[in-house]
C-alpha angles and dihedrals in degrees: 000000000000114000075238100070115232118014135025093215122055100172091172091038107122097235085057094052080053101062104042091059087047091059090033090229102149125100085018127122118262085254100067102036089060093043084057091032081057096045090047086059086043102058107019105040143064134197107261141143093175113048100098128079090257126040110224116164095237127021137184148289088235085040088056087049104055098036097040083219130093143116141254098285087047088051102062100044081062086049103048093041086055094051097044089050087058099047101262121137102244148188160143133283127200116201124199102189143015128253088271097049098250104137122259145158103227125151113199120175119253127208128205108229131131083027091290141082119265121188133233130206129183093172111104127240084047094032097152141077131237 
């Protein structure tokens, strides 16, 4: 269980709100909201599973936000959360295997826009979303 009881994702939770007017994300295209979504990741947040007091495997989008670490699990719940609040249509995507067939567990987050699913994926090195 999330070190936030209950849910992994609080889309109408206030941090959330928050964080959402820091990065000015609201009333932008999809495109940009996941380009700043992306720098945000890039700037603000490591790889752990381990940086918090207690070591849950997933945690969630209000523990990313306060401990700037996660995974991608973690990652997407911050993701999806971000886009619900702002009226996309938004996901999970399991994914079985990489880009080059080895076999992984890896979620990302996926977005509806241009009438398909695009993924999203805050975790380097695939940090992108196509």
């Amino acid at each position: 269980m999330s070190m936030t009881q209950g849910t992994y994702i609080h889309p109408n939770d206030e941090s959330i709100k928050y964080f959402i007017n820091e990065l000015q994300l609201s009333g932008q295209p999809a495109e940009i909201v996941v380009t700043k979504l992306l720098a945000w990741f890039d700037s603000c947040v490591s790889y752990s599973r381990f940086d918090a007091p207690y070591h849950p495997l997933q945690r969630s989008d209000l523990d990313v936000l306060r401990l700037h670490a996660g995974t991608c699990g973690d990652y997407s719940n911050l993701i999806v959360s971000v886009l619900l609040h702002l009226g996309f249509q938004a996901a999970y995507a399991y994914l079985k295997t990489d880009l080059y067939g080895n076999p992984q567990d890896h979620i990302c987050a996926a977005l509806w826009s241009d009438s398909r699913w695009k993924l999203i994926d805050a975790t380097l090195p695939y940090r992108k979303w196509h």
